[in-house]
C-alpha positions in Angstrom: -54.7 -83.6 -41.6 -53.2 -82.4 -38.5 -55.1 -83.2 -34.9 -55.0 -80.5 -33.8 -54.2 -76.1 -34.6 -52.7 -74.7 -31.4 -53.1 -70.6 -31.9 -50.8 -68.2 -30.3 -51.5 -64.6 -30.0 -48.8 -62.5 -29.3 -47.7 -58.9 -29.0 -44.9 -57.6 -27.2 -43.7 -60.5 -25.2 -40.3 -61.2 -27.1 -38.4 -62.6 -24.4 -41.4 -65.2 -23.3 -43.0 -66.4 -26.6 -40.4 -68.8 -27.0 -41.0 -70.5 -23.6 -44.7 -70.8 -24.9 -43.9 -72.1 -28.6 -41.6 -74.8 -27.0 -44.3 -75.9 -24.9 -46.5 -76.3 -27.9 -43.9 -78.3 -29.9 -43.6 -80.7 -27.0 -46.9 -81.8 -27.3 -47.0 -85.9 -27.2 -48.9 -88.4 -29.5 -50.9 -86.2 -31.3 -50.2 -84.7 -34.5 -50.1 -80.5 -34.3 -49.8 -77.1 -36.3 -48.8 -73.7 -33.9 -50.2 -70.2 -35.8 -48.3 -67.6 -33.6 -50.9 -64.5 -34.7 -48.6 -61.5 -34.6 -51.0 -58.4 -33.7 -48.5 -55.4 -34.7 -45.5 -57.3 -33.8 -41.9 -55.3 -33.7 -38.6 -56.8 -35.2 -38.3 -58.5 -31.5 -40.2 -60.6 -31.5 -39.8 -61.8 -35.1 -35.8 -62.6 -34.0 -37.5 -64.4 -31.3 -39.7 -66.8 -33.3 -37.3 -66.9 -36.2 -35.1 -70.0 -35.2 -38.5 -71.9 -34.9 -39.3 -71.3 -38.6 -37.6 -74.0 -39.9 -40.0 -76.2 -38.1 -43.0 -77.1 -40.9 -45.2 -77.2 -37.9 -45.2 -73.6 -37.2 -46.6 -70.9 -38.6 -46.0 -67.4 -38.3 -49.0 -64.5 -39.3 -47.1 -61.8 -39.0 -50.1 -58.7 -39.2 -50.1 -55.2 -38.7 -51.9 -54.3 -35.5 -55.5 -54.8 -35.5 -58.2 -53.5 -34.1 -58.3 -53.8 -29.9 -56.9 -57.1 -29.3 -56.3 -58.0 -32.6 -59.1 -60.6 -32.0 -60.3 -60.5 -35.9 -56.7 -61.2 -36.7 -57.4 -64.9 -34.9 -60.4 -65.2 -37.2 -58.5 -64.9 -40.0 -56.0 -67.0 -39.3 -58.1 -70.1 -38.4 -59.6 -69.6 -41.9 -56.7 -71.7 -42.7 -56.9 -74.4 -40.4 -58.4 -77.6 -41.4 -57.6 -79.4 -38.0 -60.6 -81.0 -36.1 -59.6 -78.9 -32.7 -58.4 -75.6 -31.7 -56.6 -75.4 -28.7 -55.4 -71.6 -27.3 -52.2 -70.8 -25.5 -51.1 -67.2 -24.7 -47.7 -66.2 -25.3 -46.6 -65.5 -21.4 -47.9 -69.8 -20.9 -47.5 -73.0 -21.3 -49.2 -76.3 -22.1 -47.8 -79.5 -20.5 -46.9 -82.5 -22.8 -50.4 -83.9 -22.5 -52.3 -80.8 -23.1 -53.7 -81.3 -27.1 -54.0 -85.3 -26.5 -56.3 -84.9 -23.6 -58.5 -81.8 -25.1 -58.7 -84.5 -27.9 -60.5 -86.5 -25.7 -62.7 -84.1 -24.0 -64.2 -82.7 -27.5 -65.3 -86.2 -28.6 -68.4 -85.1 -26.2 -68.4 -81.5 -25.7 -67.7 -78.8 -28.4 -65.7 -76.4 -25.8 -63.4 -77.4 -23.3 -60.9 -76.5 -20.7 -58.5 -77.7 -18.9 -58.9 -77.5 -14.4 -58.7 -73.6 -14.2 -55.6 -72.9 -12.2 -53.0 -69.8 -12.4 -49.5 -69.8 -11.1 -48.7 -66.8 -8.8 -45.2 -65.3 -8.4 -44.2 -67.0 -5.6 -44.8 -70.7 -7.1 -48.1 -71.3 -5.4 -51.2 -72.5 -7.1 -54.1 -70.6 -7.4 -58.1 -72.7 -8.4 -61.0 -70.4 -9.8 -64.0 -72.7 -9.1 -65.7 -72.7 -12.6 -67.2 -75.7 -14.4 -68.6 -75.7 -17.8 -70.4 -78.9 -17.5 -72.8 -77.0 -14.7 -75.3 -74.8 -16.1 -75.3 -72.2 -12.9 -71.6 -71.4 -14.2 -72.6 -71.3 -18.0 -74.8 -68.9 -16.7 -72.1 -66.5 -14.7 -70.1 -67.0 -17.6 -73.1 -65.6 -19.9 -73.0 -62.6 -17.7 -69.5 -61.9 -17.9 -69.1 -63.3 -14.4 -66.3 -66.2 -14.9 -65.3 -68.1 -17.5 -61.3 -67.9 -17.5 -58.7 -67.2 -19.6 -57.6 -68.0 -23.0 -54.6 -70.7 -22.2 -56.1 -73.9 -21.5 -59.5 -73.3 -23.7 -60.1 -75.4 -27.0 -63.3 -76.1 -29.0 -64.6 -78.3 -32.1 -64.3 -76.6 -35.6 -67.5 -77.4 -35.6 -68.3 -75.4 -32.6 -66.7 -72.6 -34.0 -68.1 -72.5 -37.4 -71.2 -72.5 -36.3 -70.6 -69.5 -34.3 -72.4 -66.3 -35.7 -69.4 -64.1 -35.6 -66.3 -65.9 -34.6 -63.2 -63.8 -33.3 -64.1 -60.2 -33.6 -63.4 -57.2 -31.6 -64.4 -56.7 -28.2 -66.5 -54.1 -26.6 -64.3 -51.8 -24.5 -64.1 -52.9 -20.9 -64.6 -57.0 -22.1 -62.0 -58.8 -22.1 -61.5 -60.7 -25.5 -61.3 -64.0 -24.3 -64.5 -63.6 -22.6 -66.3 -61.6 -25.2 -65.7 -65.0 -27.4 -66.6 -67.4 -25.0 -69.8 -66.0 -24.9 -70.6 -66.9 -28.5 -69.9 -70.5 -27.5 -72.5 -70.8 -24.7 -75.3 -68.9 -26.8 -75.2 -72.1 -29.3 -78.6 -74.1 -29.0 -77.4 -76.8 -27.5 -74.2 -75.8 -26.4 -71.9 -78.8 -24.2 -69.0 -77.6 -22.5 -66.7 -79.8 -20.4 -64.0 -78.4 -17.7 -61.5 -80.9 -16.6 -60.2 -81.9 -12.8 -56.7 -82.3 -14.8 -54.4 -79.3 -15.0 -52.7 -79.6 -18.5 -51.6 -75.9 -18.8 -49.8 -73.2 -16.7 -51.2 -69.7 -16.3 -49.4 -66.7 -15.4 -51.1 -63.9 -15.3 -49.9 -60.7 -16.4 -52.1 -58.4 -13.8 -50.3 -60.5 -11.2 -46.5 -59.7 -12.6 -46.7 -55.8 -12.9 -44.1 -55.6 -10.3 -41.6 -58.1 -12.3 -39.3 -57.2 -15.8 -39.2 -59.1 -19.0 -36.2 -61.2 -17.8 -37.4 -62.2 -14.5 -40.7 -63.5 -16.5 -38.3 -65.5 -18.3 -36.4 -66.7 -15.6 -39.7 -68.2 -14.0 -41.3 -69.6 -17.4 -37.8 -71.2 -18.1 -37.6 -72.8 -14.1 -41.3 -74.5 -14.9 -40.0 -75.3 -18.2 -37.4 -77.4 -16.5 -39.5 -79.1 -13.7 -42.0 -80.3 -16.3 -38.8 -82.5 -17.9 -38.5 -83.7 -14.5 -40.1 -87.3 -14.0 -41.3 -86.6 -10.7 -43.0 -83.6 -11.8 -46.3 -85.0 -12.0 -46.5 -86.2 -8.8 -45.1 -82.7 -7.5 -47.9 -81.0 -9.9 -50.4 -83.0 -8.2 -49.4 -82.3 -4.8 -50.0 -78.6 -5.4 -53.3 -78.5 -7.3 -54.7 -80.0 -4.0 -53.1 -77.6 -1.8 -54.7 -74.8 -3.9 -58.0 -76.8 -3.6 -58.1 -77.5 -0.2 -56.8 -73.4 0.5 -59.8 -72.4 -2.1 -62.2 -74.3 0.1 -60.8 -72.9 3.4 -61.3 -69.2 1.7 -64.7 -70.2 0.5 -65.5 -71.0 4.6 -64.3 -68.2 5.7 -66.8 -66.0 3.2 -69.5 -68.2 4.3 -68.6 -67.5 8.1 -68.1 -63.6 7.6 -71.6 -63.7 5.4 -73.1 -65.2 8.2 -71.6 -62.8 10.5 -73.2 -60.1 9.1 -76.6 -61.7 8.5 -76.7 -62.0 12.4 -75.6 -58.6 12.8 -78.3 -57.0 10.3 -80.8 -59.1 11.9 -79.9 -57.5 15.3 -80.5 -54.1 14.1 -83.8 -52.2 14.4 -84.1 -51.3 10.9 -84.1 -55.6 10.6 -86.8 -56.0 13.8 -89.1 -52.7 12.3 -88.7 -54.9 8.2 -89.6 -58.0 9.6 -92.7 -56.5 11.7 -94.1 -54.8 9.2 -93.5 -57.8 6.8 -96.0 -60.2 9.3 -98.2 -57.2 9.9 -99.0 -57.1 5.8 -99.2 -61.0 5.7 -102.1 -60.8 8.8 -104.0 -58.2 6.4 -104.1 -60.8 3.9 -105.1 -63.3 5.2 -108.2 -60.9 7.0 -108.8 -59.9 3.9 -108.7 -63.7 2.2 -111.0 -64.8 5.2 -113.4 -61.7 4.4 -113.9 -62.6 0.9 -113.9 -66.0 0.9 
């Protein structure tokens, strides 16, 4: 038995799946399976995976294109894992050596994990989304579709999943799939999630890269590629997660100065004065009217 399944969708992104499946190869002192689930994939992207093929660790569901996202496709695919984890990876990422080992030891305690949720923007700067699934208040945004993250970086229990009541399936328009599944996990009774404060994957977001071709995504995947070979590159990785911490918490200041701001602006207003009158003048009737019938 395998430790864990690492599950690849992919459609359309020839020219970066192989960046993604090399980073899920590399994966040190664990034992792992990679399902690259083609949704409707063209003759591209099966040159791409094919010199890969000759690795028994991979394997390739090549599908016609499924319904929306091709989420059911997914479903069907994990059907045939028997690995204890699932850990996700989109086909534009990639997972540092580390990744599977330390999602290992997260789900000994929590059925869903995920690693510190950080994307990498264009210009090599680190981006933190404050969510943490250990904390109910963001269990609950998440519920809501308010949060929650992306697919890269996310892993759960087989256990967690088969006891899901639907598993993969097709999103409703306007919900994104990744969210739309995530959602399933925090209805469980007794649901325990975990979020890490180590960054084990790289995101690039898409919606950030409209601007950029097929080959200049390549270029930058292959340029990470390379600095995570370099032994320094921890220390580097490091050095910028708390740059994007410390500029998340001087953005979160600033909303809380602005906020206030405006508070003290609305408050100025006679609209505010005439409220806030006729608030104390309804709380003076009742307490005549408590006096009166008490």
């Amino acid at each position: 038995m395998t430790d864990a399944t690492i599950l690849i969708p992919t459609y359309r992104h020839a020219t970066l799946l192989p960046y993604a499946v090399r980073s899920a190869l590399a994966q040190e002192q664990v034992d792992i399976e990679v399902f690259v689930v083609g949704d409707g994939v063209e003759d591209d992207t099966r040159q791409a995976l094919a010199p890969f093929l000759a690795d028994p660790r991979i394997r390739f569901f090549d599908c016609p294109k499924g319904e929306r996202n091709g989420e059911r496709l997914r479903h069907d695919a994990l059907q045939e894992s028997t690995a204890p984890i699932v850990c996700y990876l989109g086909d534009d990422d990639l997972l540092l050596p580390g990744h599977v080992a330390h999602m290992r030891e997260l789900l000994t305690d929590a059925g869903f994990a995920q690693d510190l949720p950080v994307n990498v923007w264009p210009d090599g700067s680190l981006r933190y989304n404050a969510f943490n699934l250990g904390r109910p208040e963001f269990v609950e945004l998440l519920a809501a579709g308010r949060g929650g993250g992306g697919l890269t970086g996310t892993s759960h229990t087989r256990s967690a999943y088969d006891s899901l009541p639907f598993g993969w399936r097709p999103a409703p328009q306007g919900v994104p799939s990744d969210i739309h599944m995530f959602q399933q996990f925090v209805s469980i009774p007794g649901f325990t999630g975990v979020t890490s404060d180590r960054l084990t994957s790289l995101q690039f977001p898409s919606p950030l890269r409209t601007h950029m071709t097929d080959d200049a995504r390549a270029a930058e995947l292959k340029m990470w590629q390379q600095r995570i070979l370099d032994p320094q590159f921890p220390a580097e990785l490091d050095a910028l997660v708390t740059v994007a911490a410390r500029q998340g918490a001087e953005r979160l200041k600033l909303t809380a100065v602005r906020l206030e701001r405006e508070l003290d602006g609305i408050q100025k207003t006679r609209w505010w004065r005439a409220r806030r009158a006729a608030a104390e003048l309804r709380l003076v009737r009742a307490l005549r009217t408590r006096r009166l019938e008490g």
